[in-house]
Structure formats: structure tokens, C-alpha cells
C-alpha positions, 0 to 999 in steps of 0.5 A: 460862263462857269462849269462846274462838276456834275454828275449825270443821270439817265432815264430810258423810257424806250429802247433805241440806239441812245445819242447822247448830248455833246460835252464841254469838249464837244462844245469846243469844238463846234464853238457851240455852248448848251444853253440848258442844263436839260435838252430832249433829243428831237423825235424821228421815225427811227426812234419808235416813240423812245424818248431819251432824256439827260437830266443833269441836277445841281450837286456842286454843293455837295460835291466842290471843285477839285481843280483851278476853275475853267473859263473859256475865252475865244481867241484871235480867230474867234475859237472858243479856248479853255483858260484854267485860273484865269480870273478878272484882275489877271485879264486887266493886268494882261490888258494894261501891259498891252495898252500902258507904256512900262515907265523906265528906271533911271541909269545908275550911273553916266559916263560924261567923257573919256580922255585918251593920251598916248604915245606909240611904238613900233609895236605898241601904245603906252596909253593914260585914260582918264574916265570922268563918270557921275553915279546915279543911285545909292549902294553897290555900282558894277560900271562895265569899262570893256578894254579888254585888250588893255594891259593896266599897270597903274590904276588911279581911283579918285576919293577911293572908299574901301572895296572900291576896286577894278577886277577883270570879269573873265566871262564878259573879257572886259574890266568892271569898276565897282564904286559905292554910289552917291546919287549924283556925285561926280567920279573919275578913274586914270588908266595907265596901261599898254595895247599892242599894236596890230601889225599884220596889215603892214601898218600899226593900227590901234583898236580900243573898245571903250564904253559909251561917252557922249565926249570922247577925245584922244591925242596920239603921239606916233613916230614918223611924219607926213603920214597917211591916217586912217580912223574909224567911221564916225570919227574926226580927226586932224594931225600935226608934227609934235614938238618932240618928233613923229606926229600928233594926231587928235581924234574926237567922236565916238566909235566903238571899236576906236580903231586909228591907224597911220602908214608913212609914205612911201620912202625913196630908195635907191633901185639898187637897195631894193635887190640888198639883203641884210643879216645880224649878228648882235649880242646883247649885254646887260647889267645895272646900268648899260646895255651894250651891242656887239653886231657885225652886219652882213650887207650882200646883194647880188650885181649891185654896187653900193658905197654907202648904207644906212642903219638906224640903230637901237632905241637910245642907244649910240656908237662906241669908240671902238666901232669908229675905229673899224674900216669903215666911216660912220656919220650920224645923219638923223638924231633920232626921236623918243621913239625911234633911234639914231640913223647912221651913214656907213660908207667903207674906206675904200671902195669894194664890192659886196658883200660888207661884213660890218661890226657895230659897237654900240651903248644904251644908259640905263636909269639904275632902281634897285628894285625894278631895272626895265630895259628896251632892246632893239637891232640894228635896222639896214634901211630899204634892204629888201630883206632883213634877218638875223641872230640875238643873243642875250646875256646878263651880268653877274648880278641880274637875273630877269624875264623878257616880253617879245614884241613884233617879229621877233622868237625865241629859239633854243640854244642848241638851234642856235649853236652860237659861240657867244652862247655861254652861262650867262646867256639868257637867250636866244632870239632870231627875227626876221624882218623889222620892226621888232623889240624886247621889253627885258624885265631885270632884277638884282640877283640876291645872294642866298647862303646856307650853311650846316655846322658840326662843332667839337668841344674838348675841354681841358683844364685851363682851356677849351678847344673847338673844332668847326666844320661848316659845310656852306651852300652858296647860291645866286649872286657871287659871294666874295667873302665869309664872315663870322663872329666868333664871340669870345674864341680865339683861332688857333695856329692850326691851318684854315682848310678849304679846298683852296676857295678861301685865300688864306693868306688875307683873312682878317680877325678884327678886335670886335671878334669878327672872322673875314674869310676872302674866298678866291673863287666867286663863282664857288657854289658849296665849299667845307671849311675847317677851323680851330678856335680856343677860349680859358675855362674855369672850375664851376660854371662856364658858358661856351657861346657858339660862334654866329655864322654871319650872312647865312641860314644857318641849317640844323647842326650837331655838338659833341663835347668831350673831356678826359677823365680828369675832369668831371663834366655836366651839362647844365640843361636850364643854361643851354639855349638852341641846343637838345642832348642826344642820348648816348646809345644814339650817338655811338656812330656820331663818334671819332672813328666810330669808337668812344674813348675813356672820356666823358661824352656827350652829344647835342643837336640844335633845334 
């Protein structure tokens, strides 16, 4: 029913109290609609023969609707309810949403398997995910991978088209790999990357979250045998010793997290191992291509007799000569794994009472790169001690410099806590743990050499010759330097004497017939030295080109030039002929003069650029 706008007109025809026809809100309200637009109000004794009358003519021609046109519609307990705009094609559509299923869009993409392999540590799983995918839809596709507990280091993406990539999404902790589509065509993308184990339940456990794969299967290589293995409900799983060492596990199903977790038996110990408390001392020495342990261990414990123990030692690590010369015997009885390093029998010489104090030398090989040199760094492991603790200290050789990541139970404490004797310029830390397992993945570069050097010249020309005098104030930086060289192009030294403050050994300096200057230092750990030199070469009357000598291996800073001669001579500096060098003027270099004076001679003043 419509409602449009009216205007209302009254006539009296009798005085009385008026009572007027209910309106649209009243009609709401009592869910009662006129059916008229003219009513007459029924007759009583107490209206006296009045008559009121509500005429309501139709004027919506010549006043139109100002607003959205009204309906009415009952609701669900029958109550009539104003709707503005509410036309017929709104109730249909309203109506087939209720009663028509919505059709559903295809997926942009599937992920048809995922396939795990890896290899477990005491403290974290090297991992290669192999994630075969098929998309769906032409254009841009952003596929959400989760992972967020991944640390990728290479990332593989099949027939890779330019913008592909893998980011990080900050706000969702999870990877996205963004591919441009082809309906239907298959992909895959290989994940080589790092997850931490977790070790606070007292055995590793792996949890991965992973996207939704109808086939998702993972092999897992672990150290240990004969272990106990836990996986996530839904999950099946089967184990088997590895041809390498420890253990296969094999792992299919889907679970999101993927959490897997292995605890190796209980190890039979001797009763009296149970009451024995074991402390290190170990430093740790790195260079190029070793690493090498310096340990002295303290076994103690208290009304325990012991007459042997055993040690397992660092990842790749075995013994040196030296420690098989000790007072002690040492016999290895466990080769070890990939994963887990050799376990070694000490028993002493002689039979004697705790506590032991026994030094261990030990050495890792280390594959040389030039570019990167990773390293492993473990400790000396006393097995079924029932407490374990003790001190690292790192130290790298001259030539490295690196950074480290700690794993397990294992900090870092500052020098001056640790108060170590062995702690010295090269320390690069110093770490303390407290029980085991724990490692350092060490991260190590070579160090690179960085020379500066800010030269200062004095020319004097003469007649038949020209003499300049050097001095090259060097900054040497980084790696040890052992030796200067410079090129003298065309100047010869003269008999004066090399002046260095004794860092340069002057009794082996080389000048080779190319012209080339070598200067041996004595000290190789010297970070800044002034070396004097003098050098001479023939001049001519006319044109002459003084080429300054090239100070090779070096950034060579701005300098300064004064070129003099004595009044014989007449001397112009040609500008267009002069490369790297700018005039001073002379007001300007009044202080720069010998002695703060200029002499009789013509003087001039250049500066490089």
C-alpha cells in the first residue's frame, strides 16, 4: 500500500473536544491501516450533535514526494514495519539468496604433495621441502606456504618467470609465493632451510606448519637408536636404522602443526656416574683451515671411586698427539656419526681417587672457501655425569674475522665475568653452559686489509737535478700488513736514510729494475707509521714532467706539493700539463712553508684533488 504526502483540511461544523483520525504511525502501531481516505467519527451523547469531519483531497500531483517511497511489510510476528525504498526486484533478489545455493569459484591454485627430507641435530633439522603445486587461474597468484618457524637459506623456483618470487608476510608470520599463473600448469618449489628444535620437554621435537596437501610425506634422519617416537595425531609413521648412523624415520599423512618428536632410551649408567659432576675449560682456536680444542676437564664427586669415564667429543672433531701423551690413557670406543662425535675411554695410569683434572687436545679439519668458512663448535660431553658446566673461550686467528649463533644451553658472558686468562686481542668471546647439548654455528670471513695513506712531497729543482722529499703518513687497518710497496716511476732513492720509527726493516728493502720500492715492515701488528723518503731524477732546460710516485695497495687520501727552486732558475708551472693537482695561492700557504718562512726562492703550493 502507497503513502503519499497529503495535506489535511478540517471543517467544524459544531463545537466539542475534536479527536482526530489516527495516522500512519498510529496505524502501526495498532497493525491497523485506514481503509479511507475520508472517515466520520461515530455519534455519542457527549458530542451534542457535532460532527467532525477529516477530509484528505488528493494533492500528490501538485506537491511530489520529497523522500525514498515508504512500504510496509509485516515482519516475523506479524507487525507491520516501515521499509523506505524497498521496491520488487529488491524482495526477489533478497528472496533467491534465501532459497538459490550461491555457485562456488574454482581455487586458484592446488597443492598436490609436499615432500620433507632431513637430517636432525641436537639442536636443529636441516630440512629440503619440495612443494609440488598446479595453478589454476590466469594472472597474479599469492599461495600462502605458512613456515613461519623456517630459516630459508636457498629457495629454488621451477621455470621461474620474472617477478616470481617468495616474501615474508610480516602480518600473517607466514611465507607467500607469488607465481604468475597458467591455468592448469603444473609447479614446484624446493626449500632448503633450518628449524630449531624444541628442547624444553627434554627431547628434541620438530613442528612444522605446512599448507594443506592431500600427500604429504617426510623422511627424517636423527641421531640415536632404539628410540621412542612420538607424532602428531593423524600421522603415520615407521623407523629404521640408517645406513649412515641414528635413525630413519618415515612419516606420512597430514597434520598441521607436523610436530615429531624421538627420546632415546634410557642409558644404563653406573650408580656411581649418577653422584659425578663434570666442569670444562676449553678454548677454542680458529683459522682457515682448523679448528683446534684446548680442554682440561674436572671430574669430581663425592665417596665415589671411579677408574675410568667416557667423553664424547666435539662434532668432527679428534684427539691430538699431545693429549695421548698426558697421564692418562684414552681409547676411542665409539666412532661416531655424522651427527654425533667420537666417544672416548679416559682411564688414568694409575689408580687415584677423585677429583681428576684431565687436559684434552683435540682437532677439527675444516674445508677452506674463500668466500664463506662455516664452522661447528661443540664441547667435550662427560657421559652420565649428573651435572655438567663450564667455560669457552673463542679466539680467532689473525686473518678471520666472524660472527656466531648459539644453539641450546649455551650464553654468552662478557670478558671481565669471565676474568679468563686465556682471554686476550684475539678473543672473540666468551661463552659458559650449562649442561649438554649445546653448540656454536661460527660464521667467518677473511679479514681484509685496508691501507690509507696521506702523502706530503717537496720538490726542489736545481739545475742538473730534481730532489723530492716524501712523507707518507700510512694507516694500516684489518688484516696484518708485511710489507710496503710503491712505484717510483722514474725516481731514483738517494743515500739519505729510510726513516720509519723502526717499523720498516731497512736493511731489506728491495728496489727492483721496473722501479718498484718493497719496504718489509718489522711489526705486523703496526696500525699507523710516517715514513720518510728521498728520491731523485735529471731535469733539463724547457719542459720537464715530474710524475709523482704511486703508492701501490693503498687509498691514497688528499695530499699536498711544494715545489721550490733557488733563484737561478726560473720556474713555471704549466696548469694544462698538470693532472691531479690544484695551485695554492701563495698568501694561502705562507704557514705551509719550512720553518713557517719562504726564502728568496720561487715557491709554489699544489694540493691533489
Amino acid at each position: 500500500m502507497r503513502l503519499a504526502t497529503y495535506s489535511v483540511m478540517i471543517l467544524l461544523w459544531a463545537w466539542a473536544d475534536a479527536t482526530v483520525i489516527p495516522d500512519c504511525a498510529s496505524a502501526e502501531e495498532t497493525s491497523e491501516i485506514p481503509e479511507s481516505s475520508e472517515a466520520t467519527m461515530p455519534k455519542s451523547d457527549s458530542d451534542l450533535g457535532a460532527e467532525l469531519t477529516v477530509i484528505l483531497p488528493d494533492v500528490s500531483e501538485e506537491f511530489p514526494a520529497s523522500g525514498p517511497d515508504v512500504f510496509i511489510l509485516p515482519d516475523k510476528s506479524g507487525k507491520l514495519r516501515k521499509v523506505l525504498g524497498f521496491r520488487y526486484e529488491d524482495f526477489l533478489r533478497s528472496w533467491q539468496d534465501q532459497h538459490v545455493e550461491q555457485k562456488t569459484a574454482p581455487p586458484e591454485f592446488t597443492i598436490q604433495s609436499i615432500d620433507i627430507q632431513g637430517r636432525a641435530t641436537a639442536v636443529d633439522a636441516r630440512l629440503t621441502l619440495e612443494i609440488s603445486l598446479v595453478t589454476q587461474t590466469a594472472g597474479w597468484v599469492n599461495i600462502p606456504l605458512q613456515l613461519p618457524t623456517l630459516i630459508l637459506r636457498q629457495i629454488h623456483i621451477d621455470h621461474q618467470q620474472q617477478g616470481e618470487c617468495l616474501v615474508y608476510d610480516s602480518m600473517q608470520h607466514n611465507y607467500v609465493l607469488w607465481l604468475k599463473g597458467q591455468i592448469g600448469k603444473p609447479r614446484k618449489l624446493v626449500l632448503d632451510g633450518i628449524a630449531k628444535l624444541q628442547l624444553e620437554s627434554g627431547f628434541p621435537t620438530l613442528e612444522l606448519y605446512l599448507p594443506t596437501a592431500p600427500i604429504t610425506n617426510t623422511t627424517l634422519h636423527v641421531p640415536g637408536t632404539d628410540l621412542h617416537v612420538k607424532a602428531s595425531p593423524g600421522l603415520r609413521w615407521e623407523q629404521s636404522g640408517s645406513q649412515s648412523g641414528g635413525t630413519e624415520i618415515r612419516i606420512s599423512g597430514r597434520a598441521n602443526p607436523l610436530e615429531i618428536s624421538w627420546e632415546a632410551p634410557e642409558l644404563k649408567t653406573h650408580s656411581e656416574m649418577e653422584q659425578v659432576e663434570a666442569s670444562g675449560e676449553i678454548t677454542v682456536t680458529v683459522d682457515r683451515r682448523r679448528v683446534t680444542y684446548e680442554a682440561a676437564l674436572s671430574i669430581a664427586g663425592h665417596e665415589v671411586q671411579l677408574d675410568r669415564v667416557s667423553v664424547r667429543l666435539p662434532l668432527g672433531s679428534t684427539l691430538t698427539e699431545s693429549t695421548l701423551q698426558q697421564n692418562f690413557q684414552f681409547k676411542v670406543i665409539d666412532a661416531g656419526t655424522t651427527d654425533q662425535g667420537q666417544v672416548v675411554e679416559i682411564r688414568p695410569m694409575e689408580r687415584t681417587n677423585l677429583p681428576w683434572v684431565i687436559p684434552i687436545s683435540a682437532e677439527q679439519l675444516v674445508e677452506e672457501n674463500f668466500d664463506q668458512l662455516e664452522y661447528a663448535i661443540g664441547g667435550f660431553e662427560v657421559l652420565n655425569a649428573y651435572r655438567q658446566s663450564g667455560n669457552v673461550t673463542l679466539q680467532l686467528a689473525d686473518q678471520l674475522q666472524a660472527y656466531f649463533d648459539l644453539h641450546g644451553a649455551v650464553r654468552q658472558v662478557s670478558l671481565r665475568e669471565r676474568e679468563s686468562q686465556n682471554a686476550d686481542s684475539s678473543t672473540l668471546a666468551c661463552l659458559r653452559y650449562d649442561r649438554f647439548p649445546w653448540s656454536v654455528s661460527l660464521h667467518g670471513v677473511p679479514q681484509r686489509r685496508r691501507v690509507s695513506v696521506r702523502p706530503h712531497y717537496e720538490l726542489q729543482v736545481e739545475p742538473a737535478e730534481a730532489v723530492l722529499k716524501m712523507a707518507l703518513d700510512y694507516q694500516l687497518v684489518g688484516a696484518q700488513t708485511y710489507s710496503l710497496r710503491i712505484d717510483l716511476r722514474g725516481w731514483k732513492l738517494t743515500d739519505d736514510p729510510i726513516e720509519s720509527g723502526g717499523v720498516v726493516d731497512v736493511n731489506r728493502y728491495v728496489e727492483t729494475r721496473q722501479g718498484f720500492l718493497v719496504l718489509p715492515l718489522l711489526s705486523r701488528d703496526a696500525k699507523q707509521l710516517r715514513l720518510h723518503l728521498t728520491a731523485r731524477r735529471d731535469v733539463s732546460l724547457g719542459t720537464n714532467t715530474f710524475p709523482l710516485p704511486e703508492l701501490l695497495g693503498s687509498v691514497v687520501l688528499d695530499g699536498s706539493l711544494s715545489v721550490e727552486s733557488n733563484s737561478s732558475i726560473r720556474l713555471t708551472p704549466d696548469s694544462r700539463g698538470t693532472k691531479g693537482l690544484s695551485s695554492i695561492p701563495l698568501d694561502e700557504s705562507v704557514t705551509s712553508a719550512r720553518d713557517g718562512e719562504i726564502n728568496n726562492a720561487t715557491v709554489h703550493f699544489f694540493h691533489s684533488l
